[in-house]
N, C-alpha and C positions, 0 to 999 in steps of 0.2 A: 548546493545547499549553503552557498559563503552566507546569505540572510539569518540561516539557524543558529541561535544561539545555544540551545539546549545541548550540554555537553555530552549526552546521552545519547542523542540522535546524532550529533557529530563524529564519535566515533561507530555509529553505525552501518556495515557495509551491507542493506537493504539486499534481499534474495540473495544471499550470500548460497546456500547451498545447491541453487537451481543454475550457478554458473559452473561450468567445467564439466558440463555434460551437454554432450551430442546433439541432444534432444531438444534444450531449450536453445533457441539462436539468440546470439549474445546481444545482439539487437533490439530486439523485441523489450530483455530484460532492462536494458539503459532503459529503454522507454517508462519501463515499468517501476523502475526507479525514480526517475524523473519525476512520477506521478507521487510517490512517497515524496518524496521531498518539498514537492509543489503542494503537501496536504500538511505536512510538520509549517511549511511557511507562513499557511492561511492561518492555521492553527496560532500560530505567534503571532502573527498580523493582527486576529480579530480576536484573540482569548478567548474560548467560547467560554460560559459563565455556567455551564450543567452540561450534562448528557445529552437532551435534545439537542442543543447547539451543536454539539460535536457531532452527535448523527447527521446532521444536515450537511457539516465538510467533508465526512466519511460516506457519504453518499454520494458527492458529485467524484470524489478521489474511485470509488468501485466503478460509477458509470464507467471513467474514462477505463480502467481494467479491462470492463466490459468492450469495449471498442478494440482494447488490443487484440482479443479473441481472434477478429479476422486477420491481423498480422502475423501473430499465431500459425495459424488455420495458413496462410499463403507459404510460410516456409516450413509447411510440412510438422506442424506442432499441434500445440493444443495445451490449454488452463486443465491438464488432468488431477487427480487425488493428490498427487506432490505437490503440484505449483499452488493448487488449494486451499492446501492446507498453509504451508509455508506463504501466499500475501493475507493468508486470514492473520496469520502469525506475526506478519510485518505491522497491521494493522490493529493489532493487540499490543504491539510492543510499542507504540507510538502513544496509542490511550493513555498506557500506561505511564511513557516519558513523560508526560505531560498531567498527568492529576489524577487520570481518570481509573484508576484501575479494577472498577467496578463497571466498566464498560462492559456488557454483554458481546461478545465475538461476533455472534450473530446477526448482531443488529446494525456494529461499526462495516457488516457487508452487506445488509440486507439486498440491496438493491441490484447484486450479484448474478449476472446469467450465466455462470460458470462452475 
């Protein structure tokens, strides 16, 4: 995240509560971190200027979520009710960094197959 400015997201350590267990492989989560970060960058890149704007970056940021599913899924895991809840919760706290804090949860994942 060296491109983020936002001091808020910088000291953010993204899925912070789904490491240090068993369950989720550490791997996967870089991955899924990766993808927070690569959504705070666009975010700063292209300033979305409303809510729609933002849903359209927070939409391609969930597809890729959506993708780790099967990486997930090969080392024996899965996007269950924790991990769920917690990148809806990654994904509200970013809205948020950044303006939005009337972002609907919902909808910053709509696109969600998890």
């Amino acid at each position: 995240m060296s491109s983020v400015t936002n001091q808020q997201v910088k000291d953010r350590v993204f899925l912070r509560a789904l490491y240090g267990s068993d369950y989720y492989p550490e791997h996967v989560l870089d991955r899924g971190r990766a993808v927070l970060a690569g959504l705070c960058e666009r975010i700063e890149a292209e300033r979305p200027a409303d809510l729609a704007a933002l849903y359209v970056l927070t939409e391609v940021a969930t597809e890729q979520f959506n993708d780790l599913e099967a990486e997930f899924d090969e080392a024996g895991s899965e996007i269950d009710t924790i991990a769920r809840e917690e990148i809806a919760g990654e994904f509200r706290f970013v809205a948020k960094a950044y303006g939005f804090a009337n972002a609907d949860t919902e909808e910053l994942v709509a696109a969600r197959e998890w």
